[in-house]
N, C-alpha and C positions, 0 to 999 in steps of 0.2 A: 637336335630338336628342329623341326620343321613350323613354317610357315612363323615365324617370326617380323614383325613388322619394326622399321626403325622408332616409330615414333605411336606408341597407343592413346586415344584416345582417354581424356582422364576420367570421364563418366562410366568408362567397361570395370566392371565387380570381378576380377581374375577368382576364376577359383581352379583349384588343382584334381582333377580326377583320376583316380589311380585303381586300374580294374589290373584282378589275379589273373593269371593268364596260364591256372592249372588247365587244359581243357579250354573250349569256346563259351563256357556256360555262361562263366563272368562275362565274357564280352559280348554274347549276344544283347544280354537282359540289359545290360549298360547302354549297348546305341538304341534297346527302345526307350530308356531311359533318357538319354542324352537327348533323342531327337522329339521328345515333348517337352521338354526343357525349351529347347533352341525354336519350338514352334509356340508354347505358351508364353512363355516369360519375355514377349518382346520389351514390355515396360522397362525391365531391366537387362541394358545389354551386358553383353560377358566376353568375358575374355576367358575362353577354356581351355585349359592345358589338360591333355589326357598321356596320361602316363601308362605305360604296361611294357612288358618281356615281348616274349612270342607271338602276342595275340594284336601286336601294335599295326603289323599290316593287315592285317584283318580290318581290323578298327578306321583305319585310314581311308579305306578302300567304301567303309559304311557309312562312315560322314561326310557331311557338309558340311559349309558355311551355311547360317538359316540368316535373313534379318540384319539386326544391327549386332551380332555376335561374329567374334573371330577365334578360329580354331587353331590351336597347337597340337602340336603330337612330340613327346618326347621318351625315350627307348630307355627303360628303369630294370631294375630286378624281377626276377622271377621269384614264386614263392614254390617252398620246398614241394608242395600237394600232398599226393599220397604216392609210394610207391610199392607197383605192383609184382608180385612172382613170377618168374620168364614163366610166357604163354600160361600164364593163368589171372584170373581175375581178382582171387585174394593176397591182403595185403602181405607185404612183405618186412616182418614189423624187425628186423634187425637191420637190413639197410634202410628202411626209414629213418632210425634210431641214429644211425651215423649219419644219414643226409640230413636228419633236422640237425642236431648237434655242431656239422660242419655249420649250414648256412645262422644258426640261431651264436656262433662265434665272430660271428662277419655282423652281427644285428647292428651293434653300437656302431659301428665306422656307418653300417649304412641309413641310420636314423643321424647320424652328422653329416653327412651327404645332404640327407633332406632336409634338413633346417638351414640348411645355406643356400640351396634351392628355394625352398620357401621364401626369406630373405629374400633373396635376389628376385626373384616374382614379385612380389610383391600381394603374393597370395593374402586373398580375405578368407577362405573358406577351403578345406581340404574334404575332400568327399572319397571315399576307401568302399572299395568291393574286391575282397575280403583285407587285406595286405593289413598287417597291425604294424608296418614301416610308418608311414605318413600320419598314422592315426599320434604314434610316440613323437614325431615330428613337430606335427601340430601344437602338439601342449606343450611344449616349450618355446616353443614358438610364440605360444597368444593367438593361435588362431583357431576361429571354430572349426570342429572338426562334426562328421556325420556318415556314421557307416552302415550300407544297403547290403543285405545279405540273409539268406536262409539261415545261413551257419558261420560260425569262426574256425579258424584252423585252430585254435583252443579244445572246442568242442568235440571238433573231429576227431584228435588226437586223442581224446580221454580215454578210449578204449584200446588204445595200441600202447600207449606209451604211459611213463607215470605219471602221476600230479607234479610231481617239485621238478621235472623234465619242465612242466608247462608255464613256469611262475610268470618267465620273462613276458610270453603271450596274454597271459592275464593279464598283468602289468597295463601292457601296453592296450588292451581293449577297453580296460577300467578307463583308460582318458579318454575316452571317446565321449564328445560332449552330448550328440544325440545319435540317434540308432533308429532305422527302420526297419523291422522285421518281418522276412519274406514269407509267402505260405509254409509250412512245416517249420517256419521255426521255435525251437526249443531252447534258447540262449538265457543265460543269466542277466539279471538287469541292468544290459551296461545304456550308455545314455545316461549323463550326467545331468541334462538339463531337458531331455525330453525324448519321448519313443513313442512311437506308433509300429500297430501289426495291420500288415494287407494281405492281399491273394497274388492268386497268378498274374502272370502278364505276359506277353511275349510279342514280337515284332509282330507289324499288321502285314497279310499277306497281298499280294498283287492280284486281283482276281482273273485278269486277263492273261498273268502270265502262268496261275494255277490250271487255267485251261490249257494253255498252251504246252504245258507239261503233260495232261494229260492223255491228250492229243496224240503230242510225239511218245511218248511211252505206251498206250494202249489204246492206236486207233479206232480199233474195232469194235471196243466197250467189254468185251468179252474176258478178260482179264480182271484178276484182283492187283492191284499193287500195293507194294508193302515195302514201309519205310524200315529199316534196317540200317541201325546206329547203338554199335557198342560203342562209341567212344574214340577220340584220339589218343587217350592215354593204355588204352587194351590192345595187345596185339595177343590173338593166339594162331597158332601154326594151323589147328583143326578146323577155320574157318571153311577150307576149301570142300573138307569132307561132309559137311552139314548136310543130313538127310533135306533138311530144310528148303533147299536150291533146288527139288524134282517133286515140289508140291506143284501138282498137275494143275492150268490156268492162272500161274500168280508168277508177278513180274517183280522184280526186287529193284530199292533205291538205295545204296549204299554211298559212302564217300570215295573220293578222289582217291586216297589215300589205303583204299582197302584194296590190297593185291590177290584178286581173284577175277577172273573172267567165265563168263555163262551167257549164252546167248539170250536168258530172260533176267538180267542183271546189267543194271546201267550205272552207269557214276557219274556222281553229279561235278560237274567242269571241275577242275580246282580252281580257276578264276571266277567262281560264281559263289556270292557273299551272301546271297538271300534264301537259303537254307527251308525258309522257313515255307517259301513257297509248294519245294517237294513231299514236305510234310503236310500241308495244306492239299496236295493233290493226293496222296497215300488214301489208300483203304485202311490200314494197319500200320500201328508202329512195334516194330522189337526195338527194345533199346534196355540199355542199364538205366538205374535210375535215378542219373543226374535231373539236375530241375530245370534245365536248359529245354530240355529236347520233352521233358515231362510235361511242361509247362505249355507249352508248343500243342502236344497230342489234347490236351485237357483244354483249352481255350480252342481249338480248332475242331474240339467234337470226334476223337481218332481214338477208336478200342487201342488199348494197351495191352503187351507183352513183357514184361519187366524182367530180365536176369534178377534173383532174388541174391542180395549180398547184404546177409543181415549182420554182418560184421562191421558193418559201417555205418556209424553214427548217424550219419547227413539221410544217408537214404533211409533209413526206419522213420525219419521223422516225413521228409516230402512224402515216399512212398501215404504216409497217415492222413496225410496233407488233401489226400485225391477226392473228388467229393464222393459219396456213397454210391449217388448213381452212378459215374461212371466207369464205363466196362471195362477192368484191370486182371490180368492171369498173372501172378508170381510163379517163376520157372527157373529150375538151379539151370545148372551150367550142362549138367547132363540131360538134362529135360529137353531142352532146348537143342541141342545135340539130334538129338532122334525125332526131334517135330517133323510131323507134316500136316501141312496148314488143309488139307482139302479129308485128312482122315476123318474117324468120328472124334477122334481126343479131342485133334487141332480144330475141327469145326465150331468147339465151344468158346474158341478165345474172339470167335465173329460179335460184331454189335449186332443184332435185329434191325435195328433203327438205321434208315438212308444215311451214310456220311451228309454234313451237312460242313462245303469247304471255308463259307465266308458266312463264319458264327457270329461276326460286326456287331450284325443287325441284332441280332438277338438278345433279349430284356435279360437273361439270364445269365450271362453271360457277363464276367467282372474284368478284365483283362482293362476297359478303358478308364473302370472305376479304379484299379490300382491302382494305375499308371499317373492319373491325375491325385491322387492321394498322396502319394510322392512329390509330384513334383508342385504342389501348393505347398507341403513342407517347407521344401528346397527354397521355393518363391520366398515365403515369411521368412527363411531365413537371411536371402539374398536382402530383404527389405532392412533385417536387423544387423548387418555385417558391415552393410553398404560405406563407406567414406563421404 
């Protein structure tokens, strides 16, 4: 664990945050989470430990110090996610079945891990997006617990796998003392002692550097560009051969991480954490319909393209989640496949209406109302925790 001080301060309220690190989604929504925290709540300073797998340098690389707050970072489990068919997008429900089974055998050693952790912090408050580790933790603990999320790998699961497969997950969500639930969600009523439902939110974009994106990607103005994000958890082989890539004037923003090269195809640095910028600068988003990158397109004003994967729990609900107005095309995997954005098909998935990059200002526009909705929860809770 990192940034450890000898001696803390006795007035800092520790609380433990522990983001899933299936994918960037949990982590994006976490550090806009995190960073109205660390900018509102100066009344109360903190001592924050954030926990996560793979997404911990990520995470690291997006925070600060804010204030009278000091930051930790400490390297925890991974959660099982979902997993996927080689090169293809639906699930894979028999190695799932063995990959939950292995990790959900390992639970109890690692919910005693966390309760000595805990202890040892000195934790007042454990805060979970998604992980039902820390949440079973917590209640044995004696410590308020509070879990942010669209969905639970509970719910996810219901459709792949059994019910009595799921008891241990329930189990451990039932303790969750309160719960905030994200747009699309559809959860049972966990939050023992209190729940609230919000909307979207997603990190605020840079508007100097959304120009400057747009800038180096299409000096000309002459270009569409279009954000293109299956996912870090999707890899398919066919990506290269995508009619898609020879939609005549339109530039593509894909990940670091996506091995394909085009001369109207850029990647975005892989040392570059602020994502949300290039979707800020986009004409268009394709993506799956995680609520990361959803969230993003719908708060920033960005017609959608959505791989349609109705096999899955989480996305039937975000996807419902989308406001009416805004402009959303559902496309299987083969649709998608044979697009071309400049045809007459592909012409329909266009908004009419100017992108509009920096939606801030705009009255309609909820992203700052969630986000403060949250974190006055958080606040009264910090006030009720306190020592």
């Amino acid at each position: 664990m990192g940034r450890y001080r000898s001696k803390l301060p006795e007035d800092l309220t520790t609380i433990c945050y522990y983001v899933s690190d299936y994918g960037y989604g949990h982590a994006t929504r976490s550090i806009a989470v995190i960073r109205q925290m660390l900018e509102s709540c100066t009344g109360t300073p903190m001592r924050l430990i954030i926990n996560s797998g793979r997404a911990l340098s990520f995470l690291q690389e997006s925070l600060q110090t804010s204030g009278p707050h000091e930051l930790e970072f400490r390297r925890t489990f991974s959660d099982t996610g979902y997993v996927l068919q080689t090169d293809s997008i639906a699930a894979d429900i028999p190695r799932l079945r063995e990959q939950y089974n292995s990790d959900m055998s390992l639970f109890e050693e690692k919910v005693v891990m966390e309760v000595r952790f805990l202890q040892e912090s000195g934790a007042q408050l454990v805060i979970s997006d998604i992980s039902p580790i820390p949440i079973a933790a917590a209640w044995r603990v004696g410590v308020e617990s509070l879990g942010i999320s669209n969905f639970t790998w509970y719910t996810a699961y219901r459709d792949m796998l059994e019910l009595h497969e799921l008891n241990g997950l329930r189990e451990a969500y039932a303790r969750m003392d309160h719960f905030i639930g994200l747009a699309g969600c559809a959860e049972p009523a966990w939050g023992c002692k209190g729940r609230i439902n919000t909307g979207f939110f997603c990190r605020r974009p840079d508007q100097l550097e959304v120009q400057r994106i747009r800038e180096e990607l299409n000096p000309d103005g002459q270009s569409k560009l279009i954000f293109f994000a299956l996912g870090m958890s999707i890899q398919v082989d066919e990506l290269s051969a995508l009619k898609l890539w020879d939609s005549e004037n339109c530039r593509f923003i894909v990940s670091a991480n996506m091995d394909i090269e085009r001369p109207n195809i850029s990647h975005i640095p892989a040392d570059y954490s602020e994502s949300q910028n290039y979707v800020a600068a986009a004409d268009l988003v394709i993506t799956k319909p995680g609520w990361g990158t959803i969230c993003e397109a719908v708060e920033l004003n960005k017609p959608l393209v959505l791989l349609n994967r109705s096999s899955f729990y989480e996305d039937r609900h975000t996807i419902a989640a989308i406001p009416l107005e805004h402009p959303v095309t559902l496309m299987s995997w083969e649709e998608i496949q044979q697009l071309d954005l400049m045809s007459e098909q592909g012409l329909e998935v266009w908004n009419d209406e100017p992108s509009d990059a920096f939606p801030y200002t705009r009255e309609d526009k909820t992203s700052g109302a969630s986000l403060t909705d949250i974190t006055d929860y958080i606040h009264n809770l910090l006030q009720h925790v306190k020592v």
